[in-house]
N, C-alpha and C positions, 0 to 999 in steps of 0.2 A: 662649607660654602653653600650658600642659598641661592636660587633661580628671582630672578626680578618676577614681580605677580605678572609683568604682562606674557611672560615666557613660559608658566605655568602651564600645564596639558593637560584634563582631567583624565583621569586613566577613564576609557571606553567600550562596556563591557559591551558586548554582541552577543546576541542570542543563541542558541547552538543551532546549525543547519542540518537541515535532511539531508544532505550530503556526508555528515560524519556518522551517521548511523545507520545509513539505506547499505541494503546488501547491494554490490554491483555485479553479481555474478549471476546473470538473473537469463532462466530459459522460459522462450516462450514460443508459441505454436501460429501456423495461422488457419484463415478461417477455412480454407479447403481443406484441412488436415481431417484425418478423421478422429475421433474419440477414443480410438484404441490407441496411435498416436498419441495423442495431448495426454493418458492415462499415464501411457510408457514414460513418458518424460515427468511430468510429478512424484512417480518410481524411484525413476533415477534418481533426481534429485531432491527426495523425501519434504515435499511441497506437495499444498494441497489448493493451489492456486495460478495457475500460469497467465500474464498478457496474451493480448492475441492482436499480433502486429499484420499490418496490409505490408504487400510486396513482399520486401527480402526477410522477414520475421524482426528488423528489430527497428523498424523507424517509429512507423506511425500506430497507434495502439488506437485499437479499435472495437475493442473487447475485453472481456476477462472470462475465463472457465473456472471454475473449484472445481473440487471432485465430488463434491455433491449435485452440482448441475451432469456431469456427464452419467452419472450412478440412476438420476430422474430420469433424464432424458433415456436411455437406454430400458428402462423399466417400463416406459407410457410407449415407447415406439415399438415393444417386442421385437428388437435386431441386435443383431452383435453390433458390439462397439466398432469393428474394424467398418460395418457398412454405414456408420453415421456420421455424419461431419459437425465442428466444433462450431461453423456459421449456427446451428438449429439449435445448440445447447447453451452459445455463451449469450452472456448479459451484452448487452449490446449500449449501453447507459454506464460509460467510467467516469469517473474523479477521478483527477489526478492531483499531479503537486509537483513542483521545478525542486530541483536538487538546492537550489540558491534558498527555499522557503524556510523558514522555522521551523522546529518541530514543533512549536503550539498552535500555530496554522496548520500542519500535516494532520495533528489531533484531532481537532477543529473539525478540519474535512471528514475522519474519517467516524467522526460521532454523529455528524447530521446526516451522513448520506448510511449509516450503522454499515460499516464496510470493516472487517478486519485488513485489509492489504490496499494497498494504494503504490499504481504506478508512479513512480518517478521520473519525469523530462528534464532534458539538460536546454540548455539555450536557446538551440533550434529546436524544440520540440520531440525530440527524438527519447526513445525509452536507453533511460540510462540506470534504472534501478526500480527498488521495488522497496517499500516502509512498510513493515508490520506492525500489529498493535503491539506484538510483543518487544521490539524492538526499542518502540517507547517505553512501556515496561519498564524494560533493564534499564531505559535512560533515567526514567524517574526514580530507579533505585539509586542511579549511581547520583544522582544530586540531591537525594534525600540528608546528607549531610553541610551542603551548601549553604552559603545563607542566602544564595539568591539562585532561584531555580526557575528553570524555562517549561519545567513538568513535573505537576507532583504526583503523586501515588492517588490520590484524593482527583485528580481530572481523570486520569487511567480509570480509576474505579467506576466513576461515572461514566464513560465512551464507552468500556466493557458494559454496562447496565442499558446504555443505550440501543449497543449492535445488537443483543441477544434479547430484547424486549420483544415481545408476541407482535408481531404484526398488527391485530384488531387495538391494542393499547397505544401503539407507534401512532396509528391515524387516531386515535381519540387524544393526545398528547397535544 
C-alpha cells in the first residue's frame, strides 16, 4: 500500500545539538573564591577549566579560570593561591553557546574565539553545561562513518590548529 504524493513527509534530518554531547555535570567557582579553591575543584574533578558564575555559582557565567591562568597569576603576584582571588586570574571575555545550538556552531565558536571549552546556557541563560574540543573530537569520530555529518575530523583538525596558533601569527592571520 502506497501513501498519495500529497501525504508524503520527507524524512527530516536535524543537526546534532550541543545538548547531546555537553557534559552536564559541570563545577564551577565564583569570583570571590580564592585560587586555591578554584585549584581544589579542577582536582577533584580532573578539569583543567572551571566557569566562574555571579551569585549562587551556577546561573550567570561571568568568567572562565584554566589552570594555567591561576599557575600565572600566582607566579607574577608571589602569594599563595589560598590569598588570591579568581576575579584577578580569570578571563573576564566568554563565548558561550545555548544547549539548543549545533555542534558546527559550538566549533565555529570555539575556533575564532581559539578557546578549547565553551560554556553552555540553557533558555534562560543559565550555565547548564560545558563543550570541549574533545568532546567534538569523539563526535566527529563517531560520524566519520556517516554519510552525512555535522563534524568532520578535517574541521577538528583545523579549530585544533587554530586554538594552539602563536598568538603574533593569530593577529597577522
Amino acid at each position: 500500500m502506497s501513501l498519495p504524493a500529497d501525504e508524503f513527509q520527507p524524512l527530516e534530518i536535524h543537526p546534532m545539538r550541543v545538548q547531546e554531547i555537553m557534559h552536564t555535570q559541570v563545577s564551577s567557582c565564583g569570583p570571590e573564591d580564592s585560587l586555591e579553591h578554584a585549584a581544589q575543584l579542577m582536582w577533584e574533578n580532573d578539569c583543567g577549566a572551571l566557569p566562574v558564575c555571579a551569585g549562587d555559582r551556577i546561573s550567570r557565567v561571568i568568567g572562565m579560570i584554566t589552570d594555567r591562568d591561576i599557575a600565572m597569576n600566582a607566579l607574577f603576584q608571589h602569594q599563595t593561591l589560598k590569598d588570591l582571588k579568581v576575579r584577578d586570574a580569570m578571563s573576564k571575555s566568554v563565548e558561550t553557546c545555548r544547549s539548543s545550538d549545533s555542534v558546527s556552531q559550538a566549533e565555529k565558536v570555539m575556533r575564532e574565539a581559539r578557546i578549547r571549552r565553551l560554556p553552555v546556557l540553557d533558555g534562560s541563560g543559565s550555565l547548564a553545561g560545558i563543550v570541549s574540543l574533545a568532546d567534538l573530537a569523539r563526535e566527529a569520530s563517531r560520524e566519520r562513518m556517516r554519510e552525512r555529518k555535522d563534524l568532520t575530523e578535517t574541521e577538528i583538525c583545523s579549530t585544533l590548529a587554530a586554538i594552539v596558533k602563536p598568538p603574533k601569527e593569530a593577529l597577522a592571520a
